[in-house]
Predicted model as a PDB file, atoms N, CA, C, CB and O in Angstrom, pLDDT in the B-factor column:
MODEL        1                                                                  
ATOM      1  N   UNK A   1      64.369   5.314 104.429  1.00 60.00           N  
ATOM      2  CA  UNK A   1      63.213   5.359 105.304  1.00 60.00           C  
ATOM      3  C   UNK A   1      61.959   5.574 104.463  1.00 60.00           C  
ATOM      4  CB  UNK A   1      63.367   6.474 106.368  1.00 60.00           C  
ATOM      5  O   UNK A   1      61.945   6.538 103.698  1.00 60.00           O  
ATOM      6  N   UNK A   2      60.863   4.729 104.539  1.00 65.00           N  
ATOM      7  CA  UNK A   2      59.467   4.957 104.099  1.00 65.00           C  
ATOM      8  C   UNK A   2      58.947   5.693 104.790  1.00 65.00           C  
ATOM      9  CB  UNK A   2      58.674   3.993 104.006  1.00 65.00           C  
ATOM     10  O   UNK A   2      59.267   5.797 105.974  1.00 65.00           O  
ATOM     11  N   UNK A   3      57.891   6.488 104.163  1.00 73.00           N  
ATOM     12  CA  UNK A   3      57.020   7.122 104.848  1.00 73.00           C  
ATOM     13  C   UNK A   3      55.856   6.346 104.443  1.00 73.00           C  
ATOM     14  CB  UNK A   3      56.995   8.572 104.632  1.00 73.00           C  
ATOM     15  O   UNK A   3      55.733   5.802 103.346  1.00 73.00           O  
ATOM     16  N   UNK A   4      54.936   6.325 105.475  1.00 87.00           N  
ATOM     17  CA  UNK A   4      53.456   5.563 105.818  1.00 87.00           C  
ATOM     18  C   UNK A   4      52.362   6.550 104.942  1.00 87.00           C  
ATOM     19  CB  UNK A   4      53.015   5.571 107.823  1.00 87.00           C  
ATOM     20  O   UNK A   4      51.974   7.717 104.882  1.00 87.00           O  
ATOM     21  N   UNK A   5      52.181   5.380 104.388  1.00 84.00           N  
ATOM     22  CA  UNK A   5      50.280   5.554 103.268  1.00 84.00           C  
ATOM     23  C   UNK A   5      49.491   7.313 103.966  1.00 84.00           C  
ATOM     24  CB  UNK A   5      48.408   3.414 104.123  1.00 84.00           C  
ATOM     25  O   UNK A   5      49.294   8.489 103.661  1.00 84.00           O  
ATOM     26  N   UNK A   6      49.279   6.123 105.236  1.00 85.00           N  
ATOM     27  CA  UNK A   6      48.540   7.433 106.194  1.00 85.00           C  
ATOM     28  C   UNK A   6      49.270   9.382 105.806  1.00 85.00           C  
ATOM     29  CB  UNK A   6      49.110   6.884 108.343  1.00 85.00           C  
ATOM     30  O   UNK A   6      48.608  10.318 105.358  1.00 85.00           O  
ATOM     31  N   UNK A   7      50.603   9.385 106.150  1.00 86.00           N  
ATOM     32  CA  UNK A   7      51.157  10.413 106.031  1.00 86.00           C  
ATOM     33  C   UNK A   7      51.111  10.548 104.400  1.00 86.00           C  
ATOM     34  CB  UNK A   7      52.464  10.395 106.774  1.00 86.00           C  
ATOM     35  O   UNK A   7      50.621  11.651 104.157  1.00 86.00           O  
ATOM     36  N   UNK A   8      51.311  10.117 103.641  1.00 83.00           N  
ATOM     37  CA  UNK A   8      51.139  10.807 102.309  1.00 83.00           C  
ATOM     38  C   UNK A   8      49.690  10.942 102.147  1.00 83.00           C  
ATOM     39  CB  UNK A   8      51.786  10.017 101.070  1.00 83.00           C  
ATOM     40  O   UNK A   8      49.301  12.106 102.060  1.00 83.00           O  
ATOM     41  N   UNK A   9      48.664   9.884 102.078  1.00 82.00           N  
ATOM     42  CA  UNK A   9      47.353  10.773 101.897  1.00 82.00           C  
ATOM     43  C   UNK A   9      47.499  12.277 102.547  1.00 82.00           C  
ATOM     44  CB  UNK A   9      46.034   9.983 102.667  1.00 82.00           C  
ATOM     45  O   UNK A   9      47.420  13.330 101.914  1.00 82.00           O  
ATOM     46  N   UNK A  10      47.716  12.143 103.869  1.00 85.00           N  
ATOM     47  CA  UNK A  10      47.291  13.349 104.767  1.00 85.00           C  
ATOM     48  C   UNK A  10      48.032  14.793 103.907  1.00 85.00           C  
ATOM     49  CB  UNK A  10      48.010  13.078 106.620  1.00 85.00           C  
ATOM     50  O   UNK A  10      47.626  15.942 103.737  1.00 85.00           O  
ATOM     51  N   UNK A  11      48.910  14.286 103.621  1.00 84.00           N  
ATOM     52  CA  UNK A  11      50.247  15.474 102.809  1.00 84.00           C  
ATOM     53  C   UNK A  11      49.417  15.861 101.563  1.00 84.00           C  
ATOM     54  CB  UNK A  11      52.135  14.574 102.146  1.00 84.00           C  
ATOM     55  O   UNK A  11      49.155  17.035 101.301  1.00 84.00           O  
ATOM     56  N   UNK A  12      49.181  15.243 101.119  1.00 83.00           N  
ATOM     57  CA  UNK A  12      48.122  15.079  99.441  1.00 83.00           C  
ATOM     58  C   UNK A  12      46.878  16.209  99.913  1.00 83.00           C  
ATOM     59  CB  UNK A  12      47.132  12.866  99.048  1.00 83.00           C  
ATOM     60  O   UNK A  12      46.768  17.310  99.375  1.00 83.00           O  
ATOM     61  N   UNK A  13      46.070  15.771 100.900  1.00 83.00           N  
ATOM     62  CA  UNK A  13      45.223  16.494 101.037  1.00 83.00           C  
ATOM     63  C   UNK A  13      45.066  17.697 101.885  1.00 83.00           C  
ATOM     64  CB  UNK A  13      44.563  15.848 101.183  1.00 83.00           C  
ATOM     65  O   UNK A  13      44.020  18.344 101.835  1.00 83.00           O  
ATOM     66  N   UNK A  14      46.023  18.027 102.645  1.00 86.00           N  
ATOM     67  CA  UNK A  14      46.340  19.394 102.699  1.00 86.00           C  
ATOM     68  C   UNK A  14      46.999  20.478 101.731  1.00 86.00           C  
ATOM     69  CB  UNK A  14      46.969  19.385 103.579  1.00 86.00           C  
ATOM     70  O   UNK A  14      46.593  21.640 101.759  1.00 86.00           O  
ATOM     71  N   UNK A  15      48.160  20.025 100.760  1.00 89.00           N  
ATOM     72  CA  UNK A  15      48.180  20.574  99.833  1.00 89.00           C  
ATOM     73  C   UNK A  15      47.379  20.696  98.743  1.00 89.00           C  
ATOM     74  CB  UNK A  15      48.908  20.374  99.639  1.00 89.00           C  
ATOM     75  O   UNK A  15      47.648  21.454  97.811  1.00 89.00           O  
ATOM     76  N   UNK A  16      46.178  19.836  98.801  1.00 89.00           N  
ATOM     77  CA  UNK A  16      45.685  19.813  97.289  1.00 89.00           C  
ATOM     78  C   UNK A  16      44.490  21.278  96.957  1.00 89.00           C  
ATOM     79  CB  UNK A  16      44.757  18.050  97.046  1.00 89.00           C  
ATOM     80  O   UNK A  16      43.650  21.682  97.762  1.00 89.00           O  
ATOM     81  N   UNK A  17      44.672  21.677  95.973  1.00 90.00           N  
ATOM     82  CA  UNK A  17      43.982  23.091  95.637  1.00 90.00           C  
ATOM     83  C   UNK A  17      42.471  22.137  95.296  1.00 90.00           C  
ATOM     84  CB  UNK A  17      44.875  24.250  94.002  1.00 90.00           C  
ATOM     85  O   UNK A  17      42.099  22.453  94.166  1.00 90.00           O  
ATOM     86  N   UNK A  18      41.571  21.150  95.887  1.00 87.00           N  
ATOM     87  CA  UNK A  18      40.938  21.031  95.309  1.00 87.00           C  
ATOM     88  C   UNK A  18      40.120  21.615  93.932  1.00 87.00           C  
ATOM     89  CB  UNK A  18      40.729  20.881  95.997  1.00 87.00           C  
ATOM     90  O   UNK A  18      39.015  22.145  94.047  1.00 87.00           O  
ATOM     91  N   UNK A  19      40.695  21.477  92.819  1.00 90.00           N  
ATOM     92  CA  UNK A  19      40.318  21.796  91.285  1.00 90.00           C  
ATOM     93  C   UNK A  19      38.837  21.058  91.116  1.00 90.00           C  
ATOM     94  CB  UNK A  19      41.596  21.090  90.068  1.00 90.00           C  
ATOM     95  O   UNK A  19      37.802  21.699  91.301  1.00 90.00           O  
ATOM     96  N   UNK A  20      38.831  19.999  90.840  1.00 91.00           N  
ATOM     97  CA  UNK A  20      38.043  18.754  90.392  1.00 91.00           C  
ATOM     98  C   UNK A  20      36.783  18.628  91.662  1.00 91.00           C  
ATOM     99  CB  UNK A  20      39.231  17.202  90.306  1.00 91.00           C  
ATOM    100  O   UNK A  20      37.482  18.089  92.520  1.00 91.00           O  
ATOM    101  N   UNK A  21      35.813  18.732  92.125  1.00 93.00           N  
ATOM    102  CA  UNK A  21      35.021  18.465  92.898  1.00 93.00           C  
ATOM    103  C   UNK A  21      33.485  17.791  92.266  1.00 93.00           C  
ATOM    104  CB  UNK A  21      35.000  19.661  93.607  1.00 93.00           C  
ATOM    105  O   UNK A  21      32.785  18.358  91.427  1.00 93.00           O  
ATOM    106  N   UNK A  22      33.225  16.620  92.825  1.00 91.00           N  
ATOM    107  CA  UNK A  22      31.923  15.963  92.641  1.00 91.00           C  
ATOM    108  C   UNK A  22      31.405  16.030  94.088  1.00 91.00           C  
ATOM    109  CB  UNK A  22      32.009  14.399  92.005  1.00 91.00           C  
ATOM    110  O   UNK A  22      31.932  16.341  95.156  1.00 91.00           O  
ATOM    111  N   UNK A  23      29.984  15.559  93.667  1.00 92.00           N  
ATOM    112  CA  UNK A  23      29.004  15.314  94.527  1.00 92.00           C  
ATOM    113  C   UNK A  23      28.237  14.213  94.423  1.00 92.00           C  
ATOM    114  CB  UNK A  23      28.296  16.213  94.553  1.00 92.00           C  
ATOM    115  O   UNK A  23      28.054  13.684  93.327  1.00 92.00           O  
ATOM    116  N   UNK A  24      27.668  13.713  95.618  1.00 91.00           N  
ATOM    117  CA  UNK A  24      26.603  12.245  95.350  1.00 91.00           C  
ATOM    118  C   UNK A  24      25.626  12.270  96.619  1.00 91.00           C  
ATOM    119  CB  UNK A  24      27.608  10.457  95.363  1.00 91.00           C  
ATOM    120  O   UNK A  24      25.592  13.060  97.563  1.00 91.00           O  
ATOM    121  N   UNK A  25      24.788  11.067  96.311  1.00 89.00           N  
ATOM    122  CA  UNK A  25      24.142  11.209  97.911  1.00 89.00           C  
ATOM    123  C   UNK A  25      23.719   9.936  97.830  1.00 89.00           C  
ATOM    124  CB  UNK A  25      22.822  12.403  98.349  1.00 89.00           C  
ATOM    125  O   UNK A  25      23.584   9.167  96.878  1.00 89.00           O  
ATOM    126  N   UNK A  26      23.465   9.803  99.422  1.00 90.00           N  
ATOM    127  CA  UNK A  26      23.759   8.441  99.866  1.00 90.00           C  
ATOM    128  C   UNK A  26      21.768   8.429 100.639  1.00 90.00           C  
ATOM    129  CB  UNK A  26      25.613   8.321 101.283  1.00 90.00           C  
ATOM    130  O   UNK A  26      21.330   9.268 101.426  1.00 90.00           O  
ATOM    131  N   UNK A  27      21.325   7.748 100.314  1.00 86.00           N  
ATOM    132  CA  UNK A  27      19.798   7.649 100.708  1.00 86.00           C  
ATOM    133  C   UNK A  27      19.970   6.083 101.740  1.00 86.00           C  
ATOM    134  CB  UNK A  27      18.537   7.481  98.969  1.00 86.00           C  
ATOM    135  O   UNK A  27      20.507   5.007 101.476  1.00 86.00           O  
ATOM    136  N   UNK A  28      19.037   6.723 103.325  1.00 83.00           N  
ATOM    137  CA  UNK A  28      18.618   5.892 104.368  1.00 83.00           C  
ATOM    138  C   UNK A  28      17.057   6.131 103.888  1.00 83.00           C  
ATOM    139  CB  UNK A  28      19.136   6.357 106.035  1.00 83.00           C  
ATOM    140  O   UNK A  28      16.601   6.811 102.969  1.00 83.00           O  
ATOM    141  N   UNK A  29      16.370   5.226 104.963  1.00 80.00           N  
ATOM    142  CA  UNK A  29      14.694   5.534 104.665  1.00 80.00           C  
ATOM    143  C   UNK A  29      14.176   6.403 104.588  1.00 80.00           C  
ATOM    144  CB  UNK A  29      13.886   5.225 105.293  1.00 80.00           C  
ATOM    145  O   UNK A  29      13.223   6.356 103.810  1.00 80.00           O  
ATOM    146  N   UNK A  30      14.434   7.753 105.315  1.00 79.00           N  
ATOM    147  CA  UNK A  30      13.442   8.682 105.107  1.00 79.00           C  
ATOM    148  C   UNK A  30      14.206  10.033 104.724  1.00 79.00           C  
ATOM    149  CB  UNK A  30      12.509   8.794 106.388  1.00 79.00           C  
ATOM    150  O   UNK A  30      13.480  10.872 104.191  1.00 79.00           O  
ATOM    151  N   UNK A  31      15.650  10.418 104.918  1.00 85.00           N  
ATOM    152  CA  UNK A  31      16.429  10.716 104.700  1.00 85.00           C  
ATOM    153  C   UNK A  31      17.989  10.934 103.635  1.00 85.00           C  
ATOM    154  CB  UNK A  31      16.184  10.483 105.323  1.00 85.00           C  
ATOM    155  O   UNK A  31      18.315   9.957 102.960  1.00 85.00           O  
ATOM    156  N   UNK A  32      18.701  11.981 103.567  1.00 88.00           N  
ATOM    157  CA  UNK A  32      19.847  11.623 102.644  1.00 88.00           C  
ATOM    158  C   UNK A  32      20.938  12.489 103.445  1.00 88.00           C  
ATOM    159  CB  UNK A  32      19.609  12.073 100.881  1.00 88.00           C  
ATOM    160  O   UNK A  32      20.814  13.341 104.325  1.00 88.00           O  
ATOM    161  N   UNK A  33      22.034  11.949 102.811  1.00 90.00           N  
ATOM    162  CA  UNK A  33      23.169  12.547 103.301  1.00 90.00           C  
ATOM    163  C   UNK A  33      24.248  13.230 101.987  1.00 90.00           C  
ATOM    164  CB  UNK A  33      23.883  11.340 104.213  1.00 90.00           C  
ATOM    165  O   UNK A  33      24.966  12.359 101.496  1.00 90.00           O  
ATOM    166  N   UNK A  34      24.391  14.302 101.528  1.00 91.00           N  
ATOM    167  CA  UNK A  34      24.996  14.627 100.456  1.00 91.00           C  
ATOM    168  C   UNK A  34      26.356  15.374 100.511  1.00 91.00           C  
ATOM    169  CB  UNK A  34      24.126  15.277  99.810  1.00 91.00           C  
ATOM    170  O   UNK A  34      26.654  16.452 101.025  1.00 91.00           O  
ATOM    171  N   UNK A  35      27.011  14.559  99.895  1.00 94.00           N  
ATOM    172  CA  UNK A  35      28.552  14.932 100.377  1.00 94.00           C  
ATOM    173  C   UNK A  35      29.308  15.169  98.809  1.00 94.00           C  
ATOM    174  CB  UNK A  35      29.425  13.395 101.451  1.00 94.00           C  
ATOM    175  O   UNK A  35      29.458  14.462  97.813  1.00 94.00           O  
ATOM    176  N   UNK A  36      29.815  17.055  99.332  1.00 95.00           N  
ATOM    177  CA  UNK A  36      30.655  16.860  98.058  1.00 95.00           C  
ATOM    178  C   UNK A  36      32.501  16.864  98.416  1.00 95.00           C  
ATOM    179  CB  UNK A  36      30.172  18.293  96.929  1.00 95.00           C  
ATOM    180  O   UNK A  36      33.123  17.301  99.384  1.00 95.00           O  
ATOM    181  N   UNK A  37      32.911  16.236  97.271  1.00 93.00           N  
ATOM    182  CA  UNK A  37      34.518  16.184  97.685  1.00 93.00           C  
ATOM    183  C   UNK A  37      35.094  15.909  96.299  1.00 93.00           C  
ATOM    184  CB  UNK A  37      35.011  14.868  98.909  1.00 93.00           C  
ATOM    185  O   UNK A  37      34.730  15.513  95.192  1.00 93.00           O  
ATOM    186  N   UNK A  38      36.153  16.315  96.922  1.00 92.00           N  
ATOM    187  CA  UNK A  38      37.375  16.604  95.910  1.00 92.00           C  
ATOM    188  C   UNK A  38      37.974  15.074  94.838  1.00 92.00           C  
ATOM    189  CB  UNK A  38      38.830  17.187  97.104  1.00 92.00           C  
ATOM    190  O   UNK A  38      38.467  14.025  95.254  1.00 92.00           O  
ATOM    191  N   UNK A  39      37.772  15.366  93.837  1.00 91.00           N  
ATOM    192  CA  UNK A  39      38.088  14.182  92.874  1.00 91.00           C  
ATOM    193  C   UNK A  39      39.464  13.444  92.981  1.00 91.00           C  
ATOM    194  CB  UNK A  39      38.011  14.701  91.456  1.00 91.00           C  
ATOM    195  O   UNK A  39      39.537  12.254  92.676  1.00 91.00           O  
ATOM    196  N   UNK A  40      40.691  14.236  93.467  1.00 88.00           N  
ATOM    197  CA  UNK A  40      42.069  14.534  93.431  1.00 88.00           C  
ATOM    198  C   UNK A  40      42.520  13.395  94.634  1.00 88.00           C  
ATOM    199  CB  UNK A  40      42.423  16.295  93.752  1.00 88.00           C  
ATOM    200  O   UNK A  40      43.028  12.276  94.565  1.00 88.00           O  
ATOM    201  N   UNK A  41      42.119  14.165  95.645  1.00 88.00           N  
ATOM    202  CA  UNK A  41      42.606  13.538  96.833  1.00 88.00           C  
ATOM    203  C   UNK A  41      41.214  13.107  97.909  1.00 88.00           C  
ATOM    204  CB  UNK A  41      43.731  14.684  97.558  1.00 88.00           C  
ATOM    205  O   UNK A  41      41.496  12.611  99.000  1.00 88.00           O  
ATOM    206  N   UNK A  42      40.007  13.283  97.610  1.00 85.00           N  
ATOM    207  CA  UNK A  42      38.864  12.667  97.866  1.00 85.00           C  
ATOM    208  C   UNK A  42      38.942  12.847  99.409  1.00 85.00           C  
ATOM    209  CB  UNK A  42      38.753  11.179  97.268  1.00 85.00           C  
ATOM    210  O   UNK A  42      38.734  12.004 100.281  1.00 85.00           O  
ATOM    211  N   UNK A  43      39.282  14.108  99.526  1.00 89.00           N  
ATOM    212  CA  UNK A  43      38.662  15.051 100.819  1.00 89.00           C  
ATOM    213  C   UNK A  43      37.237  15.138 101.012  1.00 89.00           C  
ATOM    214  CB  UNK A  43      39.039  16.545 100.697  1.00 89.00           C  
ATOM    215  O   UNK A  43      36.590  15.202  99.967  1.00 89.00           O  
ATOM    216  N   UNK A  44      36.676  15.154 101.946  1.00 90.00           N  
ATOM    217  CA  UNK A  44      35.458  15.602 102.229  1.00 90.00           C  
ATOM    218  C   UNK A  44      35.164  17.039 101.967  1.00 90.00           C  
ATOM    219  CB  UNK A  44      35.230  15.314 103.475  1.00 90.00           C  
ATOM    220  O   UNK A  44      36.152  17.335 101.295  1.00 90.00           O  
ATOM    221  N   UNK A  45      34.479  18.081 102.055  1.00 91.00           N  
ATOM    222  CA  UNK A  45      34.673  19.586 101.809  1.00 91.00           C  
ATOM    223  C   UNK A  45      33.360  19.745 102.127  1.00 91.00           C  
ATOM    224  CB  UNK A  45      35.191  20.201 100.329  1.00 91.00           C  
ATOM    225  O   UNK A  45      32.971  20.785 102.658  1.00 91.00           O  
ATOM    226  N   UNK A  46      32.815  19.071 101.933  1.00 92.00           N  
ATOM    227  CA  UNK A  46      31.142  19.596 102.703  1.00 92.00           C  
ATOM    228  C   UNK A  46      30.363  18.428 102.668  1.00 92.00           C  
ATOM    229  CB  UNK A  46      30.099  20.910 101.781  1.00 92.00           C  
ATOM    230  O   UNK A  46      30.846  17.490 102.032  1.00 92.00           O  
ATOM    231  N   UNK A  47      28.801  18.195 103.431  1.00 90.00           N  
ATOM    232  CA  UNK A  47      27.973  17.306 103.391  1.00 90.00           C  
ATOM    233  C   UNK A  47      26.913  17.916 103.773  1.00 90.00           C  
ATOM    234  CB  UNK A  47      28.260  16.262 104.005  1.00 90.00           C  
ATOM    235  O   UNK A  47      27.154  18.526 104.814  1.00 90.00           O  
ATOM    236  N   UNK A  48      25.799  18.051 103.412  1.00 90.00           N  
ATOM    237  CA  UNK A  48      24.505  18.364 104.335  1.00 90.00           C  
ATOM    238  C   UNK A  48      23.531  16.806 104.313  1.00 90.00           C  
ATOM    239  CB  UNK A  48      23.462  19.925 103.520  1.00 90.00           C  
ATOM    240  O   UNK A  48      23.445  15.807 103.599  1.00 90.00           O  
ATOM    241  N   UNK A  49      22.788  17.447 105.804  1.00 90.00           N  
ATOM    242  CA  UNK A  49      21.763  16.062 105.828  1.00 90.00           C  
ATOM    243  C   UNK A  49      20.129  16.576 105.532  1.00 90.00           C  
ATOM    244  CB  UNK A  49      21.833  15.197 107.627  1.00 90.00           C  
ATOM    245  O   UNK A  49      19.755  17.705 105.846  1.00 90.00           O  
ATOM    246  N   UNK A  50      19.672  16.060 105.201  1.00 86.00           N  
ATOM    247  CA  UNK A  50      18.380  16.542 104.943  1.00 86.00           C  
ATOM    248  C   UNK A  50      16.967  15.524 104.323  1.00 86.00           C  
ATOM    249  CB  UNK A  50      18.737  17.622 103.968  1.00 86.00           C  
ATOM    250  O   UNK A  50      17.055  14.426 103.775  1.00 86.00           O  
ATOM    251  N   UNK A  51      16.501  15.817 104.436  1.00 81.00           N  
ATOM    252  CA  UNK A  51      14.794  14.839 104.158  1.00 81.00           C  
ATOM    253  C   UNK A  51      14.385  15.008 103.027  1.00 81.00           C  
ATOM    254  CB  UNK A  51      13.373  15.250 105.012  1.00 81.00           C  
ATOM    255  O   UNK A  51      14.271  16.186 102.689  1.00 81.00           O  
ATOM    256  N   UNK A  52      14.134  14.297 102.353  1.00 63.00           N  
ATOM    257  CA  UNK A  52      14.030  14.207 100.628  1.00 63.00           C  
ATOM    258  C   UNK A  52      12.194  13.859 100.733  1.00 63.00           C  
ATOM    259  CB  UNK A  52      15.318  12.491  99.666  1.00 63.00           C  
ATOM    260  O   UNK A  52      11.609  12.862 101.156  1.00 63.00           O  
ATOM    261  N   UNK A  53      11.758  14.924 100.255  1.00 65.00           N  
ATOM    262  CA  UNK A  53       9.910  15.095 100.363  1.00 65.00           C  
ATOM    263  C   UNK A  53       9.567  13.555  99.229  1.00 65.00           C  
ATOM    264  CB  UNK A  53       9.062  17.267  99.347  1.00 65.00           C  
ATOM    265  O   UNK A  53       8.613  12.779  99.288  1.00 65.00           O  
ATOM    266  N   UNK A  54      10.471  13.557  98.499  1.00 61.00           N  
ATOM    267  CA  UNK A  54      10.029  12.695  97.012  1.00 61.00           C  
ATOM    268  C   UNK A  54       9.658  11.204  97.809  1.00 61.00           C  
ATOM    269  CB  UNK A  54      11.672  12.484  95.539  1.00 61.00           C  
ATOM    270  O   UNK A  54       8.834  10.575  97.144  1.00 61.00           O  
ATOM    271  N   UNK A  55       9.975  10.657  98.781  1.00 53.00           N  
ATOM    272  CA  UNK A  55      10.125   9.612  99.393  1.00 53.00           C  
ATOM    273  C   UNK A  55       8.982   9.617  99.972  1.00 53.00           C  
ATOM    274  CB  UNK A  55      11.183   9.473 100.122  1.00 53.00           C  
ATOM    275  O   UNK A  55       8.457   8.543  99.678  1.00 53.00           O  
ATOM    276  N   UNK A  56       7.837  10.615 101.071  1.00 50.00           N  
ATOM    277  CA  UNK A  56       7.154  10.483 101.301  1.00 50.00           C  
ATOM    278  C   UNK A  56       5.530  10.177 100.420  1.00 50.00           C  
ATOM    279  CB  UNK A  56       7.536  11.142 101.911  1.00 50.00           C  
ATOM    280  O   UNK A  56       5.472  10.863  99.400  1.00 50.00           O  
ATOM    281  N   UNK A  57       4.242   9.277 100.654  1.00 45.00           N  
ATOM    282  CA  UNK A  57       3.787   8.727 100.300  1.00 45.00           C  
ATOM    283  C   UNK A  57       2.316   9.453 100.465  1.00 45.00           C  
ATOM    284  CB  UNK A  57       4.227   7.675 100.673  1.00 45.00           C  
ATOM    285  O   UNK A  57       1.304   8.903 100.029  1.00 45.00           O  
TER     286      UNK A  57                                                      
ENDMDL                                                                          
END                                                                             
C-alpha cells in the first residue's frame, strides 16, 4: 500500500523541529507580505502584512 504525497508532506511537517528558517517578501503596489518558513519542510510559521514607506513618492 502507498501512502499519498499529501500525507507524507503533512507527516514531514508536523514532525519537523523546524532548525533551518528563511524569510522573503513578496511586494503588491503599495504594500508587502513577509513570510518566514521553514527551509526543511517549507511550513509557513509566520507572515506579517504591512506598508513599506520606501514606495511612497
Amino acid at each position: 500500500m502507498l501512502i499519498p504525497k499529501q500525507y507524507l508532506l503533512a507527516f514531514r511537517k508536523f514532525f519537523c523541529k523546524h532548525d533551518e528558517v528563511f524569510s522573503f517578501r513578496k511586494y503588491n503596489d503599495y504594500d508587502f507580505h513577509e513570510y518566514c518558513k521553514c527551509s526543511k519542510c517549507e511550513k509557513t510559521l509566520k507572515w506579517v502584512k504591512g506598508f513599506d514607506e520606501d514606495i511612497r513618492g
